[in-house]
C-alpha positions as CSV (number, residue, x, y, z in Angstrom):
1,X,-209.7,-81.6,42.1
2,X,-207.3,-79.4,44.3
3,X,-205.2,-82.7,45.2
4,X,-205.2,-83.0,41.3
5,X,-203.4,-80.2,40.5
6,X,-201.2,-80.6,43.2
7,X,-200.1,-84.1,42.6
8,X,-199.8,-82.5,38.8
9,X,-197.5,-79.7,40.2
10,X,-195.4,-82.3,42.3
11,X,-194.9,-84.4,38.7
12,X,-193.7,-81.3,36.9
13,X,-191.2,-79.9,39.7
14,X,-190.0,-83.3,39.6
15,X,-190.0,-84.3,35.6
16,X,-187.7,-80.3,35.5
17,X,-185.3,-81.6,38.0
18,X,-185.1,-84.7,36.7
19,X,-184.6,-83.2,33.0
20,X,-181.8,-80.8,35.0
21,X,-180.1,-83.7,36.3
22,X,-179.7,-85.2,33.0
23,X,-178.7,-82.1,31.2
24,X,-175.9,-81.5,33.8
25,X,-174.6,-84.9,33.2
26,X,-174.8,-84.7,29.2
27,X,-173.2,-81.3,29.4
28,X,-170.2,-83.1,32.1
29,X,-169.7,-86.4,29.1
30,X,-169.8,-84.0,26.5
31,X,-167.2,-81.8,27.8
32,X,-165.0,-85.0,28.9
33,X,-165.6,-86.4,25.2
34,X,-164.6,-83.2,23.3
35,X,-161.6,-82.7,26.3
36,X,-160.1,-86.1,25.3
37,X,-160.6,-85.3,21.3
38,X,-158.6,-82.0,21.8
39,X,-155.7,-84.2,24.0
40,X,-155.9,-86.3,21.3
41,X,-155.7,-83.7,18.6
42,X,-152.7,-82.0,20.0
43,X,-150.9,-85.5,20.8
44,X,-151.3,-85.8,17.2
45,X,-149.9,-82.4,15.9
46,X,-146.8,-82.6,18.6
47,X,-145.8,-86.5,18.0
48,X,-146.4,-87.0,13.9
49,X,-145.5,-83.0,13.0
50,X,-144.2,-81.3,15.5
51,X,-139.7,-81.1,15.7
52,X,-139.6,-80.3,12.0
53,X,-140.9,-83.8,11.7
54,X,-143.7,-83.0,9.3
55,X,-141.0,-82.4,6.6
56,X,-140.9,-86.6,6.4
57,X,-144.4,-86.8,6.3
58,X,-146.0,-88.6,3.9
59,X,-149.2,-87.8,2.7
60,X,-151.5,-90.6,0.9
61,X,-153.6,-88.1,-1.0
62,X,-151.6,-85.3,-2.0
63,X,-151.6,-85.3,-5.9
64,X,-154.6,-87.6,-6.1
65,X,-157.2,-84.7,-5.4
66,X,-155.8,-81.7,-7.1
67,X,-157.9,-78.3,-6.5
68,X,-158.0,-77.3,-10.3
69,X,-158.3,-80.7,-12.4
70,X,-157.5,-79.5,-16.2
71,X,-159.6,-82.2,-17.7
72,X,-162.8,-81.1,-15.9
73,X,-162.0,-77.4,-15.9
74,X,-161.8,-76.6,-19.6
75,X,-162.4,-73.4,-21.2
76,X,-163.4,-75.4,-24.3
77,X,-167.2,-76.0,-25.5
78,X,-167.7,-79.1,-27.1
């Protein structure tokens, strides 16, 4: 029963390192994944807006979506 519990021991100290392992690697592609968003983010803000440039941009939504919509907002019952 002894050689049980040890060979049970051996699976757990093993199954923790493994699971340590792999958390070290998801935390490494994780922080690669969001470090390449943020390079892209900030590509993004310097190319398309940055240099007074953002006064020629063109946006495809602005006036489609308005905040306070008059025909929904209505202080009149029906």
């Amino acid at each position: 029963m002894t050689s049980f519990f040890l060979f049970l021991s051996s699976a757990f100290k093993w199954s923790f390192g493994f699971f340590d392992f792999a958390g070290n690697f998801l935390n490494w592609v994780l922080f690669f994944v969001a470090s390449a968003l943020f390079t892209y983010w900030c590509y993004v803000l310097i190319t398309t807006l940055g240099n007074n440039k953002d006064k020629e941009y063109f946006s495809p939504t602005e006036g489609h979506h308005p905040y306070y919509d008059p025909k929904i907002h209505s202080k009149k019952t029906k």
